[in-house]
C-alpha positions as CSV (number, residue, x, y, z in Angstrom):
1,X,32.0,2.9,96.3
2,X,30.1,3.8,93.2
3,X,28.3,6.6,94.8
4,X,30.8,8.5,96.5
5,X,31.5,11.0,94.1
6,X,28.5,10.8,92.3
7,X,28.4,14.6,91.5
8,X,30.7,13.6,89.2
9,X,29.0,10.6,87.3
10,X,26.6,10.6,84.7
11,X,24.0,8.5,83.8
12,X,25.8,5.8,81.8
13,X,27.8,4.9,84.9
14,X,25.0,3.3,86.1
15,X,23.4,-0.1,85.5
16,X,20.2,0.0,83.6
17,X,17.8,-3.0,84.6
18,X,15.5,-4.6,82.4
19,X,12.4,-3.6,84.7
20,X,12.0,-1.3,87.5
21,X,9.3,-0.5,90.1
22,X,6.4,2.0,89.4
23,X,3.4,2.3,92.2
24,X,0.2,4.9,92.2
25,X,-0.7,5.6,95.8
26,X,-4.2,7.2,96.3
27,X,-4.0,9.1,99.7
28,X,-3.1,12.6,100.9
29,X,0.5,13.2,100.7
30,X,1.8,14.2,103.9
31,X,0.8,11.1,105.1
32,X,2.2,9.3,102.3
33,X,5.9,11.3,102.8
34,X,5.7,10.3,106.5
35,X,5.8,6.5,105.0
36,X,9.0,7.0,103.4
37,X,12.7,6.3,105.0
38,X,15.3,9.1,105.3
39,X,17.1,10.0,102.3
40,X,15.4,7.7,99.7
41,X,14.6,9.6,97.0
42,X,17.1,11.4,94.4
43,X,14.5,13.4,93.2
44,X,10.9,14.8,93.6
45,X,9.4,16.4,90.8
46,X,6.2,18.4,91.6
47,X,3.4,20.6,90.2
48,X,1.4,21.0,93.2
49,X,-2.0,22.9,93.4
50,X,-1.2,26.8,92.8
51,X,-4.4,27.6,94.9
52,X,-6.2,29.0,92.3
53,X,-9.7,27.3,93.5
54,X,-10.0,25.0,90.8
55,X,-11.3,22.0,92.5
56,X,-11.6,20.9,96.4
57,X,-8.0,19.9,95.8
58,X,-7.0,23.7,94.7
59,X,-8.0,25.8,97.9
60,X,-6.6,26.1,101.1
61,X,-6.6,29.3,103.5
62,X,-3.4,29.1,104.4
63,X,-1.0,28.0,101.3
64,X,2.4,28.2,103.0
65,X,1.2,26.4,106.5
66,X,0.5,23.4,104.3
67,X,3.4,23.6,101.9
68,X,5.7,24.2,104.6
69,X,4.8,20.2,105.9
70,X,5.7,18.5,102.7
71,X,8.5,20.7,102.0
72,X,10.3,19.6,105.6
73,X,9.2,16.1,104.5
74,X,10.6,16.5,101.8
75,X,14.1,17.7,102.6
76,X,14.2,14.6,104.8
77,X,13.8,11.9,102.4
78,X,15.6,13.7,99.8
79,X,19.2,11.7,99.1
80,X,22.0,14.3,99.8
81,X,22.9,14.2,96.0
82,X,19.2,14.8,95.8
83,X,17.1,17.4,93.7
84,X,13.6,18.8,94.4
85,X,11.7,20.6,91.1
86,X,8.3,22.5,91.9
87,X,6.4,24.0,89.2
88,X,4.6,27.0,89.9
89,X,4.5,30.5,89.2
90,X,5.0,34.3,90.6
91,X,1.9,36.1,90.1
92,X,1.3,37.0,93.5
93,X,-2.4,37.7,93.9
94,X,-2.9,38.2,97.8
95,X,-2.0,36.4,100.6
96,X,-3.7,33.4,99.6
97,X,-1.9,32.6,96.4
98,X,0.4,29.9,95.9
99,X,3.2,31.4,93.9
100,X,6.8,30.1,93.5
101,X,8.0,33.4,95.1
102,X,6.1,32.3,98.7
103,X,7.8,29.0,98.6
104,X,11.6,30.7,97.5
105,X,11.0,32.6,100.8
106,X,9.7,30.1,102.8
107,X,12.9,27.6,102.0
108,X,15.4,30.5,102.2
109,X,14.5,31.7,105.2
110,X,12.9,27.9,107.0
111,X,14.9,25.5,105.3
112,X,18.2,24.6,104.4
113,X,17.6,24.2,100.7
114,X,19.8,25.6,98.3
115,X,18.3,27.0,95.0
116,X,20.1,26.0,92.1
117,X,18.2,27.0,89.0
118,X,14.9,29.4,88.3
119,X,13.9,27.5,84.7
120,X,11.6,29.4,82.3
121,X,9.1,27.3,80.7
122,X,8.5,29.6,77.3
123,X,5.8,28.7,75.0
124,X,4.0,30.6,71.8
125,X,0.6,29.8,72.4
126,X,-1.2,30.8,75.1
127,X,-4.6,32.6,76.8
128,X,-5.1,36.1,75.4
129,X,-5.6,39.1,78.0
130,X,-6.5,42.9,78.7
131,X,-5.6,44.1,82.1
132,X,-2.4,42.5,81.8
133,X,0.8,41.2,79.4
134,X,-0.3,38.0,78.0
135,X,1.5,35.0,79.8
136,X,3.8,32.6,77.7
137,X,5.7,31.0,80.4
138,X,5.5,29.4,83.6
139,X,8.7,28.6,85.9
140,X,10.2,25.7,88.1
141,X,12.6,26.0,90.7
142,X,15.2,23.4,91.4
143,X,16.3,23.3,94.6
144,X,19.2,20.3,96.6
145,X,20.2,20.0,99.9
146,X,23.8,20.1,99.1
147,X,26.7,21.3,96.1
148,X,27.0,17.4,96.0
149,X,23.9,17.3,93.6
150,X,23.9,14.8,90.7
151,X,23.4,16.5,87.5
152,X,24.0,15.3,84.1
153,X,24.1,17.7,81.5
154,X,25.0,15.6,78.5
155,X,21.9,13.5,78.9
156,X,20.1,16.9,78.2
157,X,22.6,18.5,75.6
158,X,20.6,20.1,72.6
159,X,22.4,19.0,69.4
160,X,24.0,22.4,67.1
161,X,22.6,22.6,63.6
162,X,25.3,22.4,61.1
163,X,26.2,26.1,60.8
164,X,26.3,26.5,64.7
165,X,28.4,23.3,64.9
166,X,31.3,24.1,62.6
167,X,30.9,28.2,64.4
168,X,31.4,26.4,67.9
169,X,34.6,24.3,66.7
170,X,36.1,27.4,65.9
171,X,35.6,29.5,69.6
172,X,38.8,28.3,71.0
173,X,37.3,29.2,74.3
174,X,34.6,25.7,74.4
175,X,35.7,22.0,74.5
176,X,35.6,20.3,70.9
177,X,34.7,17.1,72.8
178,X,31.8,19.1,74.8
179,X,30.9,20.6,71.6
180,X,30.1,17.6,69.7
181,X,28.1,16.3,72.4
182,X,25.7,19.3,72.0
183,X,25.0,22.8,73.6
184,X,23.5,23.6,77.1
185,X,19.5,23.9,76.8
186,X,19.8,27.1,79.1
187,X,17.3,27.6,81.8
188,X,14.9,29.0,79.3
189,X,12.7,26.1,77.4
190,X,11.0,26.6,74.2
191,X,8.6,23.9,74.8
192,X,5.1,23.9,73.1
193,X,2.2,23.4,75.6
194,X,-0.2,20.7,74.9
195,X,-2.7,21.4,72.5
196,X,-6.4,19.7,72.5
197,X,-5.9,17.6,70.1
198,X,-2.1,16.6,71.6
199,X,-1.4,12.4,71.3
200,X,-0.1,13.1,74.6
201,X,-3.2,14.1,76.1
202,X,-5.1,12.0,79.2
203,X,-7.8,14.6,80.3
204,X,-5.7,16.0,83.4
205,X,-5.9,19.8,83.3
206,X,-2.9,21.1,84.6
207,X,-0.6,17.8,82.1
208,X,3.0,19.1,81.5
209,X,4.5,18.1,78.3
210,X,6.2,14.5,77.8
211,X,9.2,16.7,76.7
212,X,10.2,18.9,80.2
213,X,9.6,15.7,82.4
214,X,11.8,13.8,80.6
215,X,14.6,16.5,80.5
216,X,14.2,16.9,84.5
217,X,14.0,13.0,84.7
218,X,17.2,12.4,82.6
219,X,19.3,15.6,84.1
220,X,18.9,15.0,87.7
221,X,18.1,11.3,88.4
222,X,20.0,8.2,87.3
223,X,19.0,4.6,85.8
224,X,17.2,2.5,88.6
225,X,17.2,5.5,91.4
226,X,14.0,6.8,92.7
227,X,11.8,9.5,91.1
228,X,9.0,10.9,93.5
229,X,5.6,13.0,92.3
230,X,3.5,12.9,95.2
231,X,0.7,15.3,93.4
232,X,0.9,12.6,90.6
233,X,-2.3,14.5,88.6
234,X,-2.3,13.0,85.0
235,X,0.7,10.2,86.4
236,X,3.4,12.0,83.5
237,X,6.3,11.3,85.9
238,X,5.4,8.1,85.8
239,X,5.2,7.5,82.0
240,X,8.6,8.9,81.9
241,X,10.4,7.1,84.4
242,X,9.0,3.7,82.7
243,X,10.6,4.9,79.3
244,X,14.0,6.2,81.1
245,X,14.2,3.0,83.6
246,X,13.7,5.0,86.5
247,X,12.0,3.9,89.9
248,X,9.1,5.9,90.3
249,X,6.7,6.5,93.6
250,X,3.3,8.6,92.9
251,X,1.3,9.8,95.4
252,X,-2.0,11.8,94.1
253,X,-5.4,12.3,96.7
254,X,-7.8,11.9,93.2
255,X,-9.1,8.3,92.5
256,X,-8.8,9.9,88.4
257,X,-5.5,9.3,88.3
258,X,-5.3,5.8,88.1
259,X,-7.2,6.5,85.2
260,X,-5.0,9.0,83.7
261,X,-1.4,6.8,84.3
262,X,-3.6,3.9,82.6
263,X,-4.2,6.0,79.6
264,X,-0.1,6.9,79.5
265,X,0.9,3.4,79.3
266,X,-1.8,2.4,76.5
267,X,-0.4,5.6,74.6
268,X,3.3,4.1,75.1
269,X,2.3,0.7,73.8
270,X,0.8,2.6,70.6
271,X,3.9,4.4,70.0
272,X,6.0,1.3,70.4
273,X,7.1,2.2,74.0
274,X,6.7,-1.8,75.7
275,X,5.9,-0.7,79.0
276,X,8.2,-2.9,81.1
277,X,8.2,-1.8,84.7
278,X,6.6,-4.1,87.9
279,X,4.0,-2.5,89.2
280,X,4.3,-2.7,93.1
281,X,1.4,-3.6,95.6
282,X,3.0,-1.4,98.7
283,X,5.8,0.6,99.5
284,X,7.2,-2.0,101.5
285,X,7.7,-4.2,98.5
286,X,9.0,-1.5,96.2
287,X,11.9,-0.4,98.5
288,X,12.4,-4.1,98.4
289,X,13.3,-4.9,94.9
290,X,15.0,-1.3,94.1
291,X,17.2,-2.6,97.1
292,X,17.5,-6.2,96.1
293,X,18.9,-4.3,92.6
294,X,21.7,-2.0,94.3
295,X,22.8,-5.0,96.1
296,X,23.5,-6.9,93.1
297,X,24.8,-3.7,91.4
298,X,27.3,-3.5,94.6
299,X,28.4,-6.7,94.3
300,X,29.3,-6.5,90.6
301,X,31.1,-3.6,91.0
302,X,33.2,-5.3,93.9
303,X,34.2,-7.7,91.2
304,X,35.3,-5.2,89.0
């Protein structure tokens, strides 16, 4: 009964358990997604390879034949108050590139995802150039299979300094009680990328900021439900599900990022983080406990 009109629940409607599943699958990730039962994800957070030949793991010849597969996969196991967030971006350089504007086509015109949200990623520093405006941003799309998306935007609301507060009491056209809770971050982010020298830091190349996970994480998903990266790179999802009590599967084809999540968790004991989560042997025993947990869950709410 809880979940029927989740669209219009936030995250503190939910249970929050002490501990919740975490596992790091090495394989390739269509046959990982092919694993997974229908509709048992709420949402799958991705920055897959952009084909830019980086590594083995960055070149294919035909980019959209291969994202096509996990993107049909993934509609399937997406819940239908799912969400799906794929980092990219939409400098088309030929017909091998593997821009965010080749996917937007391929799911409006092959699938039956709805795009929601085009969010900017800004940031101040950057690479310099001189045959072209220097980049400071990178996008994500957000994309669900229905309007019955769960979204919780006071999770994510960016608190008004003092002078904006007391301006926003006085528009009669907002919601004090909306107010005070904060302002909607926008889908443009001022987010700083990771420096060299960055705490945050595990050695992964393309590692997204602590920051934009967690605001994904928090926004779209809900305590206990289940967060899926299947090109897990440095494992960030992962950290951040731990600290927000999320259920998190990771799925990455390099043996390094075992090494990397490994290196997340002793950065969250050092900041104080405990890193309480069970780390699961198989996906069998995962979908095990995170259902032995909504049963329970059920049952108190039956009581209520």
């Amino acid at each position: 009964m809880r979940r029927e009109n989740i669209k219009h629940k936030k995250s503190v409607d939910f249970a929050v358990p002490e501990k919740t599943n975490c596992i790091l699958l090495i394989e390739d990730c269509l046959q990982m997604l092919k694993s997974l039962p229908d509709g048992s994800v709420q949402l799958i957070l991705i920055d897959p390879p952009y084909n830019l030949d980086l590594a083995e793991w960055d070149s294919f010849d035909d980019y959209i034949s291969w994202a096509s597969k996990w993107l049909e996969e993934s509609y399937r196991v997406l819940s239908d108050n799912g969400s799906i967030v794929i980092f990219g971006g939409t400098q088309f350089q030929g017909e091998k590139s593997g821009d965010l504007t080749e996917i937007i086509h391929y799911c409006r015109h092959k699938t039956k995802f709805r795009l929601v949200n085009t969010i900017v990623w800004y940031y101040k520093n950057g690479m310099s150039a001189h045959r072209y405006f220097a980049n400071r941003h990178e996008e994500a799309i957000w994309l669900t299979k229905t309007d019955k998306y769960f979204f919780d935007l006071d999770a994510v609301r960016v608190p008004y300094g003092e002078k904006e507060l007391r301006d926003a009491l006085k528009d009669k056209r907002l919601i004090p009680e909306n107010v005070m809770k904060g302002k909607n971050p926008t889908n443009v982010w001022e987010i700083g990328r990771l420096n060299g020298n960055s705490l945050e830091r595990v050695g992964h190349p393309t590692q997204k900021p602590v920051e934009i996970i967690r605001r994904f994480v928090r926004a779209l998903s809900y305590p206990d439900s289940v967060v899926l990266d299947f090109f897990a790179g440095s494992g960030t999802t992962g950290r951040v599900c731990i600290e927000e009590k999320r259920n998190c599967i990771m799925c990455d084809i390099e043996e390094s990022s075992k090494s990397y999540f490994a290196l997340h968790i002793k950065n969250m004991i050092k900041a104080g983080n405990i890193a309480q989560y069970n780390e699961s042997k198989n996906l069998d025993s995962f979908f095990s406990d995170v259902y032995k947990r909504s049963l329970q869950e059920t049952d108190l709410f039956s009581n209520v």
